[in-house]
Each structure stands twice: as structure tokens, then as C-alpha cells.
N, C-alpha and C positions, 0 to 999 in steps of 0.2 A: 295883911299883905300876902297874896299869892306866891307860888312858886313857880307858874307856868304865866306863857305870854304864846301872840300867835302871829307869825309873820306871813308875809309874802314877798318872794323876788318879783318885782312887777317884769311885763313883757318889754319893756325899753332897757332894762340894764338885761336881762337876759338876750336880747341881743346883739346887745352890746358886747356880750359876753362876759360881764362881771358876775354874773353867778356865784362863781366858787371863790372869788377875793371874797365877795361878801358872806357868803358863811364861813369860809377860812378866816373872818372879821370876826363873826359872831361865835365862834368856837373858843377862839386866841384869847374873846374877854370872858369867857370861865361858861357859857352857857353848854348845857348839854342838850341834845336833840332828842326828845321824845317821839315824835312823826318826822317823817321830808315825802314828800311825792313831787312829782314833776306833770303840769295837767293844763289842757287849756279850758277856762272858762267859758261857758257858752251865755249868749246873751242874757239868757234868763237866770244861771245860775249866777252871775254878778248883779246882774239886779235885784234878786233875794238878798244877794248876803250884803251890798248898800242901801238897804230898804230905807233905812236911818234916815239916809239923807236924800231921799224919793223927793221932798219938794224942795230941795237947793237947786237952783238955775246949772250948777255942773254936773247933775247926775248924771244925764243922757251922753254928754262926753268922757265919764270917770267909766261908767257900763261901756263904753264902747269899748275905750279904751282896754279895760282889764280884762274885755274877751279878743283883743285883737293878736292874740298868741299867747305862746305857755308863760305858764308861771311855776315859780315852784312854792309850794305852801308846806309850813313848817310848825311842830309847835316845840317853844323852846324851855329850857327848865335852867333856873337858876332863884334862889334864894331873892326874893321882893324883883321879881321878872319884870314885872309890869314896866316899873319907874326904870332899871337897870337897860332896858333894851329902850325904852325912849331918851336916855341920855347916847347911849349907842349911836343909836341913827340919828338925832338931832332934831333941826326944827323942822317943821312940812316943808317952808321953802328952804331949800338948798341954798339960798343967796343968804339966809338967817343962820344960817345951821353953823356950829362951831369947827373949826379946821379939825380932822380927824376922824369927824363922824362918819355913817356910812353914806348920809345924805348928802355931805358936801363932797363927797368923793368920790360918787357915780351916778348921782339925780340928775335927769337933763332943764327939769322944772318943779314947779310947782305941784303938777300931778303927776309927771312923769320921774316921780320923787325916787326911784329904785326901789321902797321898800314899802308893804304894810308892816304898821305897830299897832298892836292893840291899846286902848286908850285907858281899859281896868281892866279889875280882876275879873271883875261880871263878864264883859266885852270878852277877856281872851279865853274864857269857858266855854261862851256863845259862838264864838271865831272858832275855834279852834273844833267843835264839836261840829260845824258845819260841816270842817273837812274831812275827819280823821273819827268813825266810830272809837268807844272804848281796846277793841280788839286790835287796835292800828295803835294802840299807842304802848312803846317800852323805855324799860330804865334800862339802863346802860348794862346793865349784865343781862339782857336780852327778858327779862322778864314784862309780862305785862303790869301797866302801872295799875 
């Protein structure tokens, strides 16, 4: 089990303006923030990092969507990260997702879910390295991790 995970504010709760509930969310449940930037994806650079899932019938809408303004991408650190921030945010649909999570409390749908969650430890290495060289990332007493 890992100790980092890697998220994203998607662009519908950022315009929403829930941004800062939701990391004031994800702070409040013990994580600590290794990276944050605020950035908007450009068509291509969201279609790299959903490569995965290149031949699901929602790709071409998940890519639009996650360049259709900023987002802010995060990598977070807590003790077995991975599972700890997907009980967090809940299920991908917000109509599933348990009351209190981040999902059922700012997702407007299914894709427009508020957040990415990393799915593993591999996943939030791979994520997380997309965004944020080694030199972008620190522990809390400002050192590099």
C-alpha cells in the first residue's frame, strides 16, 4: 500500500466554485498535499493521460470535457492513500456514492463527478508523475520529497 494518491478538481465543480470545500474536504480527512497547481488541459494533454480508456465509447466526451477549463491537479499523501481518498470521494456515480462523500456533494453526474481518484498505487505514480516532475513535489516542512 502506498502513501500518495493523485487527484483532480474537475472543470464543473471548479466552476461551480467548490474547489476549496473540496480540498478543505480532503485536508479536514488527515491528507497532506505534496503538489497543487491550477491548469487547464489542452485537448491532447487529456487524451494522453486517458489513454486507458482510448477505446470506450466516452472517451471523446471525458477529453473534451477535462479540457473544457481548469482544473486543479493534486498529489495527496496519507498512509494507504489510494483506498483512503476513494472511500473520500465515493462511487463514480454520485447517485451511488455514500452521503458525505466528496462525490455526492458536488458531482453534477456521472462524468461530471467533481473529482479524479487514482484507482492504485501504480495508477497514482503514473498520475501523479504526469503532472508534477520529482522537483514539484514537497513534505510539509517544505522539503523535497
Amino acid at each position: 500500500m502506498g502513501n500518495i494518491t493523485f487527484t483532480m478538481v474537475k472543470p464543473t465543480a471548479m466552476r461551480k466554485g467548490f474547489a476549496t470545500k473540496i480540498l478543505a474536504k480532503i485536508t479536514d480527512a488527515g491528507f497532506k498535499i505534496q503538489a497543487l497547481k491550477m491548469m487547464q488541459l489542452s485537448k491532447v494533454q487529456a487524451e494522453k493521460f486517458y489513454e486507458v480508456h482510448k477505446e470506450r465509447p466516452f472517451y471523446g466526451e471525458l477529453t473534451d470535457f477535462m479540457s473544457s477549463g481548469p482544473i486543479i491537479a493534486a498529489i495527496l499523501e496519507k498512509e494507504n492513500a489510494v483506498e483512503e481518498y476513494r472511500k473520500l470521494i465515493g462511487a463514480t456515480n454520485p447517485e451511488n456514492a455514500e452521503e458525505g462523500t466528496i462525490r455526492k456533494m458536488y458531482a453534477t453526474n456521472i462524468q461530471e463527478n467533481a473529482v479524479h481518484g487514482s484507482d492504485s498505487d501504480e495508477n497514482a505514480e503514473t498520475e501523479a508523475t504526469f503532472f508534477f516532475p520529482k522537483n514539484e513535489r514537497f513534505t510539509d516542512d517544505g522539503k523535497l520529497v
